[in-house]
C-alpha positions as CSV (number, residue, x, y, z in Angstrom):
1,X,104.9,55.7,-49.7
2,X,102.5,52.6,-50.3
3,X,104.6,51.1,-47.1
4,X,103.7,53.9,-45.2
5,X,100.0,54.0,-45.8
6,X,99.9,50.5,-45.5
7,X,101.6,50.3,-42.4
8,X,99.3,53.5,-40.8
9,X,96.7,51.1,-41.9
10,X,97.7,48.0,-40.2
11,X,98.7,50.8,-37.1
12,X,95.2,52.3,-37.3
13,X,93.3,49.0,-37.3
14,X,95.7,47.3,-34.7
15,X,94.2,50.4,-32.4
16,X,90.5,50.4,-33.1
17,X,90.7,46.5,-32.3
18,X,92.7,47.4,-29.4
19,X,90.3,50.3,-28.5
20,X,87.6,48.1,-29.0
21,X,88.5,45.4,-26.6
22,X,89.0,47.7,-23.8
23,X,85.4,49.3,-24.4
24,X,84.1,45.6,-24.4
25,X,86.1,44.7,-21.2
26,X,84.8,47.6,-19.5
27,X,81.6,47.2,-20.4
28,X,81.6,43.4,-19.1
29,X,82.8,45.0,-15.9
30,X,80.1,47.0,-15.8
31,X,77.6,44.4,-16.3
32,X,79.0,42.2,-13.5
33,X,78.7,45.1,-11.0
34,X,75.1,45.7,-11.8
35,X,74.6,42.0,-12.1
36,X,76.1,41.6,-8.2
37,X,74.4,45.0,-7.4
38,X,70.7,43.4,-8.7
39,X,72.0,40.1,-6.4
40,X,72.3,42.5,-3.4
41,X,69.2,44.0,-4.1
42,X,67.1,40.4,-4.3
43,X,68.8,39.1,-1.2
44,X,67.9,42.5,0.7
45,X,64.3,42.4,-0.8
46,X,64.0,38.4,0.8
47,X,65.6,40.1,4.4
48,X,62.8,42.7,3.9
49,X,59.8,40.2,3.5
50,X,61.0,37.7,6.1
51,X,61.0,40.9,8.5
52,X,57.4,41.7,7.1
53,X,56.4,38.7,7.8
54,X,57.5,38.2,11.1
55,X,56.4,41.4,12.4
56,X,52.5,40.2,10.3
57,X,52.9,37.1,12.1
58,X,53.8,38.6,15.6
59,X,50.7,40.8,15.2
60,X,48.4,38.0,14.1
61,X,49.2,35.7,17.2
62,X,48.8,39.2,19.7
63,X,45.7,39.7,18.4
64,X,44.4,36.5,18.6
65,X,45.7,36.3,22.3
66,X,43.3,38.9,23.1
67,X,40.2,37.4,21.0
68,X,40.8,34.6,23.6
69,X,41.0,36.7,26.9
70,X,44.9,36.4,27.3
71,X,46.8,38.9,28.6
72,X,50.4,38.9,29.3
73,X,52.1,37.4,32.8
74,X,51.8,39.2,35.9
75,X,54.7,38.8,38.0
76,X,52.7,39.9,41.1
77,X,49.9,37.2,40.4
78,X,52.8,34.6,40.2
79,X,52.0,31.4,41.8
80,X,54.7,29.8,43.1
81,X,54.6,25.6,43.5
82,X,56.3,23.4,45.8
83,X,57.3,20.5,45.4
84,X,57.3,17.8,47.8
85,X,59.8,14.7,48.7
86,X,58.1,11.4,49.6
87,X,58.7,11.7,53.3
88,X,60.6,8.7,54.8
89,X,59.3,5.4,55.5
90,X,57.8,5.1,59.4
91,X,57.7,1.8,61.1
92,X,53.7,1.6,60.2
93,X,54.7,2.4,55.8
94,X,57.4,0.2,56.4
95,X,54.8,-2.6,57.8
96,X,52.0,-1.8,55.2
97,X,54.6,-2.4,52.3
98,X,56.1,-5.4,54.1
99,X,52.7,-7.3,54.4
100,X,49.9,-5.8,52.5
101,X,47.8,-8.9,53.3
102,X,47.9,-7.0,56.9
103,X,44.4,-6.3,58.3
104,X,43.2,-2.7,57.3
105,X,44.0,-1.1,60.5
106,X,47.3,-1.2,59.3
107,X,47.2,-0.2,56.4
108,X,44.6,2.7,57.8
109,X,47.7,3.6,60.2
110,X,50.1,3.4,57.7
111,X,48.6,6.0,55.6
112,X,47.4,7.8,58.1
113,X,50.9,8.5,58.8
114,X,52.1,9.0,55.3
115,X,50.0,12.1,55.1
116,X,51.2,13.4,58.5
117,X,54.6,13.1,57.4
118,X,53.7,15.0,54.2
119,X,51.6,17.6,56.3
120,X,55.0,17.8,58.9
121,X,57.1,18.5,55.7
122,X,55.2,21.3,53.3
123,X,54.4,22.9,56.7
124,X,58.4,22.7,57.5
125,X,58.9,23.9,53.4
126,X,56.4,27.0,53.6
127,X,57.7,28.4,56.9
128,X,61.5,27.9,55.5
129,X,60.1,29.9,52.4
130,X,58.7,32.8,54.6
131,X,61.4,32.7,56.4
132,X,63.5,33.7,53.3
133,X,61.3,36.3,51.8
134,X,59.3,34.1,49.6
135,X,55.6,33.7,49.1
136,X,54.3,30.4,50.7
């Protein structure tokens, strides 16, 4: 009979450390889902002030657009530019770069006709551009 007792004993004890384990290992699972739970709650917390503060920052710099008079684009004030090619070189450029020692009539011709080519092509650019349906 003191084999018996002895081995419900040894049974008994063998299943509270048994019991006992498992409560332990579910409790550690349980603190490393609330640990990655609290992780997921930081990391949204940082998504949520970044977006605060970009939406702060977005306000700031509107506000201080229109403290300085800015306003958004208009697309019908749009200026369009155009840019120009340096026109080919005429017999008179050609002489002026030749010999710039040249008396100043030359030179006076040369340019002279520089800025008639230059005239001869954004006249031939702007009427090609309202010829297309663009602004000039």
């Amino acid at each position: 009979m003191a084999a018996t007792v002895l081995a419900a004993l040894a049974l008994s004890l063998m299943l509270f450390y048994a019991v006992g384990s498992a409560v332990a290992a579910r409790n550690g699972y349980s603190a490393m889902a609330l640990r990655r739970e609290i992780e997921d709650l930081r990391a949204q917390n940082a998504l949520l002030r970044y977006q605060i503060n970009l939406t702060e920052s977005n306000q700031r710099i509107q506000e201080a657009a229109v403290r300085m008079g800015l306003r958004p684009a208009d697309p019908v004030q749009e200026v369009d530019y155009v840019f120009l090619p340096y026109p080919e070189r005429g017999a008179a450029t050609a002489l002026a770069a030749a010999d710039p020692t040249r008396a100043s009539g030359g030179l006076a011709a040369a340019l002279s006709e520089l800025a008639e080519e230059v005239t001869i092509s954004a006249r031939t650019r702007a009427e090609a551009s309202t010829d297309q349906g663009h602004r000039p």
